[in-house]
C-alpha positions in Angstrom: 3.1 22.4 -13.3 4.0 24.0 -10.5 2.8 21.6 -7.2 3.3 24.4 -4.6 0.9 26.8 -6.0 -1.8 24.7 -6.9 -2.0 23.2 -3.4 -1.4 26.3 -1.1 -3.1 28.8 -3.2 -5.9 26.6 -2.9 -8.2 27.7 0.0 -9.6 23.8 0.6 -5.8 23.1 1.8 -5.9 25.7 4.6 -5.9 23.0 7.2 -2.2 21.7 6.3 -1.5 25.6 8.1 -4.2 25.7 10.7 -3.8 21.8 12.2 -2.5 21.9 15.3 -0.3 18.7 14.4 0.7 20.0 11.1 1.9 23.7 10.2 5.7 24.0 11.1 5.2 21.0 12.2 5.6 19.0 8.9 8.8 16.9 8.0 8.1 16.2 4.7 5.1 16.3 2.2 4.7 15.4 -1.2 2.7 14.6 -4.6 1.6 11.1 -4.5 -0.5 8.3 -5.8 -0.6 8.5 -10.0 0.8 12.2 -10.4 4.2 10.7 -8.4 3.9 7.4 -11.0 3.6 9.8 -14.1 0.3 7.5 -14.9 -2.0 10.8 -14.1 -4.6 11.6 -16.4 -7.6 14.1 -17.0 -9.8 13.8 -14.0 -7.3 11.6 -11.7 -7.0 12.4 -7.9 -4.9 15.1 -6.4 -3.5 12.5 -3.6 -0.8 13.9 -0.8 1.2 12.4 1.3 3.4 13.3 4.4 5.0 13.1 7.8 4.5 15.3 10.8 6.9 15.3 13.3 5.4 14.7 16.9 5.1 17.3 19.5 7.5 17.5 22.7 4.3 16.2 24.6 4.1 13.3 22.5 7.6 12.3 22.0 8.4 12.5 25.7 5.0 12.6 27.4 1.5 10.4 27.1 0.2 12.3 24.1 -0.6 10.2 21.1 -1.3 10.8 17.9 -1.2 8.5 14.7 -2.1 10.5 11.6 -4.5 12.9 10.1 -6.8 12.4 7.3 -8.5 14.8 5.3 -10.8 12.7 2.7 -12.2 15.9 0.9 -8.6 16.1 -0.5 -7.3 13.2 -0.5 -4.7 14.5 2.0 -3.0 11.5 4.5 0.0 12.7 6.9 1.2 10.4 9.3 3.3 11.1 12.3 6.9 10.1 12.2 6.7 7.1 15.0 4.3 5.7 12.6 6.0 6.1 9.4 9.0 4.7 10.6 6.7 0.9 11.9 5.4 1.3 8.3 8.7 1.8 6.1 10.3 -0.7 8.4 7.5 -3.1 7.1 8.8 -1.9 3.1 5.1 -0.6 3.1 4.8 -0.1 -0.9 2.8 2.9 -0.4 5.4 4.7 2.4 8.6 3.7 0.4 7.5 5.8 -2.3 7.1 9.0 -0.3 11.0 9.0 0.3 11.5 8.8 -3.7 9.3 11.2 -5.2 10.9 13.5 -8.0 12.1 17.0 -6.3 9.2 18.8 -8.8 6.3 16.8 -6.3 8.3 18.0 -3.2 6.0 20.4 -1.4 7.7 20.7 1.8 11.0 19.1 3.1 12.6 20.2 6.6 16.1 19.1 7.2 14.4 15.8 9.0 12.4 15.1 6.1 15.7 15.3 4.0 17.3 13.2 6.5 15.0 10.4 6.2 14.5 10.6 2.5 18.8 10.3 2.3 18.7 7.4 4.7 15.7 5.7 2.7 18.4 2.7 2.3 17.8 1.4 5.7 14.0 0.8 5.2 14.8 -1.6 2.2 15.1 -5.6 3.4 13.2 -8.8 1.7 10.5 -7.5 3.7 9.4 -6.2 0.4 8.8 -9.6 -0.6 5.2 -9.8 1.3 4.9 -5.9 1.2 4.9 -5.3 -2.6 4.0 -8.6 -3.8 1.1 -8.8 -1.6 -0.1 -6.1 -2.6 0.4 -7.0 -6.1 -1.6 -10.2 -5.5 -4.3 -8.0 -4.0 -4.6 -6.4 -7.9 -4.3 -9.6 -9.6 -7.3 -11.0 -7.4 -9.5 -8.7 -8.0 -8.9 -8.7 -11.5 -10.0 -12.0 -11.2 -13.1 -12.0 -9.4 -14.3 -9.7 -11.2 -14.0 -10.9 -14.8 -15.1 -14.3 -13.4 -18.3 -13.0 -12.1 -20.0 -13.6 -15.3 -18.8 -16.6 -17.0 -17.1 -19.1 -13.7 -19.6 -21.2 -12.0 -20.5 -20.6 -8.1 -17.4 -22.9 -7.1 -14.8 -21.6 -9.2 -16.1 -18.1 -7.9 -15.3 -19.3 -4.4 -12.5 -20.0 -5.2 -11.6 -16.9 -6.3 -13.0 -15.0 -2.9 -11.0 -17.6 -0.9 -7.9 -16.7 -3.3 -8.8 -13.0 -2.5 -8.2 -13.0 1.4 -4.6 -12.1 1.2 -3.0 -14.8 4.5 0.6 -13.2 3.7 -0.9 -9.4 4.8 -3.0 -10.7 7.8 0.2 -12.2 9.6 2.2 -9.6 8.9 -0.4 -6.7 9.8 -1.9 -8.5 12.7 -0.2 -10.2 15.6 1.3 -13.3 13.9 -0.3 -16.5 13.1 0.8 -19.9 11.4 -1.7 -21.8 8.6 -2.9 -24.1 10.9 -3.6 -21.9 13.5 -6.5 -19.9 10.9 -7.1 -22.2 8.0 -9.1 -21.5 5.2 -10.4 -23.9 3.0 -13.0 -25.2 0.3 -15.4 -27.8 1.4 -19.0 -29.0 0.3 -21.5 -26.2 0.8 -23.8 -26.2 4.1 -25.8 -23.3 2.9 -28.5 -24.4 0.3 -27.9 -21.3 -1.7 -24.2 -23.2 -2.8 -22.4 -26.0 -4.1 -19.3 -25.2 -2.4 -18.2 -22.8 0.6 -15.4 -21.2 2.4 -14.9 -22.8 5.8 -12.5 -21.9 8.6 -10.7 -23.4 10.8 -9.2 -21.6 14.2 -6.8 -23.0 17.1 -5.7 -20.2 18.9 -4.5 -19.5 21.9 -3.6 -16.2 23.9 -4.4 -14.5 20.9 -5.3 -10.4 21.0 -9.2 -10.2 20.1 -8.8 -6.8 18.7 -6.3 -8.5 16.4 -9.0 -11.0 15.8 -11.8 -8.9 15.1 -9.6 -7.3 12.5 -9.0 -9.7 10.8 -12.5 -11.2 10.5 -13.4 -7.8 9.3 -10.8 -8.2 6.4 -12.2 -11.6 5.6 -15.9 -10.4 5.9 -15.0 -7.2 3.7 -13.8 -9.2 0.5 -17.3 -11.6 0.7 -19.1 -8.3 0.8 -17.1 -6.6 -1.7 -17.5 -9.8 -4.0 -20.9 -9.8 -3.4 -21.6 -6.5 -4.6 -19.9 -7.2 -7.8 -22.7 -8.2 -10.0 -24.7 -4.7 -9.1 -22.3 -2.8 -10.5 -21.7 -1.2 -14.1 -20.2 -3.5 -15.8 -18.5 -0.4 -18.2 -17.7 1.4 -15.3 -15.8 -1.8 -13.3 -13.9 -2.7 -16.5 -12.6 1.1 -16.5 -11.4 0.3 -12.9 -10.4 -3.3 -13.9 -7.7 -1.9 -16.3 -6.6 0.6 -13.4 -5.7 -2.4 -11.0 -3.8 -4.2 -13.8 -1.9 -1.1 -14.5 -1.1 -0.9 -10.5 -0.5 -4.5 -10.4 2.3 -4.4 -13.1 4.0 -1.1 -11.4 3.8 -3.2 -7.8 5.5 -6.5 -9.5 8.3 -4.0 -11.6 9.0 -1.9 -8.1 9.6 -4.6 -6.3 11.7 -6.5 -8.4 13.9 -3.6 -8.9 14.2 -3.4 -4.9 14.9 -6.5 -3.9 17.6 -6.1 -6.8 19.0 -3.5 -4.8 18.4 -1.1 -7.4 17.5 2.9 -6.2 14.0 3.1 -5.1 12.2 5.2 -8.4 8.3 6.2 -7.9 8.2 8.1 -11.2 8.1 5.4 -13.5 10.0 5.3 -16.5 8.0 2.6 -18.4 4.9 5.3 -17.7 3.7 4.9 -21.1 3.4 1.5 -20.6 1.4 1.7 -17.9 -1.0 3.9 -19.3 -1.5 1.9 -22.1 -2.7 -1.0 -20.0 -5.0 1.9 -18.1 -6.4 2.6 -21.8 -7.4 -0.4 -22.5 -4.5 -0.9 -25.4 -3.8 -4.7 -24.1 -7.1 -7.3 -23.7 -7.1 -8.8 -20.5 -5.6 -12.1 -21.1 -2.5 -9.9 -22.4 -2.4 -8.3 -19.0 -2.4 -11.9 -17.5 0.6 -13.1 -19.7 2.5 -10.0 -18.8 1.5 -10.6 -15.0 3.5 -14.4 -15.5 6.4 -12.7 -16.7 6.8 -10.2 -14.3 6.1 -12.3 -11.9 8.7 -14.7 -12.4 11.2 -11.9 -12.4 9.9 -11.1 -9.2 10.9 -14.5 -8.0 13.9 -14.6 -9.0 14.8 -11.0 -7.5 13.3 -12.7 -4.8 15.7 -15.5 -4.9 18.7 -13.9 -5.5 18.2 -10.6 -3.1 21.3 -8.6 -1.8 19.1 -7.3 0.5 18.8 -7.8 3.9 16.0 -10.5 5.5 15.5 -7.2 7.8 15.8 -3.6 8.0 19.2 -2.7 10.1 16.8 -1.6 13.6 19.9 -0.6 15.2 20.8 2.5 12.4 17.3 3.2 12.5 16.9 4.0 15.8 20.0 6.2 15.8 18.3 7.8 13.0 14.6 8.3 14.8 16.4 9.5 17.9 19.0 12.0 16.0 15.3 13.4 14.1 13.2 13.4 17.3 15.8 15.6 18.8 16.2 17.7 16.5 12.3 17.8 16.4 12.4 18.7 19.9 15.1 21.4 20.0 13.8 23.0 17.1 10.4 23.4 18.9 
């Protein structure tokens, strides 16, 4: 299929032109979420990715700008400054964007090329929290959601408490220790339980937008695990299977990272994958499979080449050779 045509011959995209932070503007863009796996299917998403280069006023001046969303198309570009925070985090979902195949290329400046060939510095044990969290994300809600029927209200909260991923929250938010926020199980105080999530806090000189954050977080994954038991229960098993399919891809990439093996987001075990999307494997299957590749994941983990840390030094020199480039060629 050709990518190309299909996006820019496609009126709904005219704003990757007529954005004033986009245009000529754009480093790199590309294919992404399950057409960039090779686990698409009839009806998935047309997801894109890409960077923009900043503007002379906001490289040198007070400008700022983040990234741009469009959620009719599923269309995310973020700016270079904050693609670079993210990859230097081994951010699962940024990694990939420097590995797509050349066929989900859709446009690549010389800066976009410079940052996919340099994708080497971005990769550290980092990956550790990035890609495993993230993989613990899927496996949680896979969880909760097949416990909502047949796990009584304690086990349940245990599973919501299980949920609220620590490991992202420390690393996403200004750093915290465990018994700084504590989270634990304890007899219920509301009448409506047996057993509750309760929270402990001892900070101090900590940001309160920070905070606020991550209560939201918390809060979000009560709410979402509340809402649960009004859904379809056909319709959450369909989505059930997609997280176990994402969860296995998450646990494979990252063991073949911290390995030290060449970052690959079209997957070769694909067929795999979509057989765990269709249903072909019962859920306890997926779970034994999760054990495996889990423990492979801990023993990459163990037994890294990789850096703890992303070389910051070659990365700069990289982010300052690209923003003056960016500059010049403007």
């Amino acid at each position: 299929m050709n990518y190309k045509e299909l996006i820019f011959d496609n009126p709904k995209y005219k704003f990757l032109q007529e954005n004033e932070h986009l245009g000529n503007n754009i480093m790199l863009l590309t294919m992404s979420g399950s057409i960039s796996y090779g686990t698409n299917v009839e009806g998935s998403d047309t997801d894109i990715r890409g960077i923009t280069l900043e503007r002379p006023n906001e490289i040198l001046g007070l400008d700022h700008y983040e990234q741009f969303e469009n959620k009719d198309t599923d269309t995310t570009i973020y700016t270079f400054r904050k693609m670079v925070n993210l990859l230097l985090n081994c951010n699962p979902n940024c990694i990939e964007i420097l590995a797509t195949n050349p066929e989900h290329i859709l446009i690549m400046r010389e800066e976009g090329k410079m940052l996919r060939d340099n994708i080497k510095l971005f990769l550290s044990r980092k990956a550790v929290r990035s890609f495993g969290g993230y993989a613990t994300q899927q496996l949680r809600r896979l969880q909760n959601a097949l416990a909502r029927d047949s796990y009584l209200q304690p086990q349940k909260e245990k599973h919501i408490l299980n949920s609220i991923n620590i490991l992202h929250l420390q690393e996403f938010y200004q750093p915290f220790t465990d018994e700084e926020i504590k989270l634990y199980i304890d007899d219920a105080v509301n009448e409506d339980l047996e057993t509750e999530i309760f929270l402990d806090i001892n900070l101090k000189h900590y940001p309160l937008r920070d905070f606020k954050n991550i209560h939201s977080e918390m809060s979000n994954v009560i709410t979402e695990y509340g809402k649960l038991n009004k859904r379809n229960k056909k319709k959450d098993e369909l989505h059930l299977y997609k997280h176990g399919m994402h969860l296995i891809r998450l646990l494979i990439m990252g063991t073949e990272i911290l390995k030290g093996e060449p970052v690959r987001t079209y997957r070769p075990e694909r067929k795999f994958l979509l057989d765990i999307r269709n249903e072909k494997y019962t859920f306890d299957q997926i779970f034994e499979m999760v054990d495996k590749y889990e423990a492979e994941f801990v023993y990459a983990k163990q037994n890294s080449p990789l850096p703890l840390e992303p070389d910051y030094k070659r990365v700069n020199e990289l982010v300052t050779e690209i923003n003056r480039k960016a500059i010049c060629h403007d």
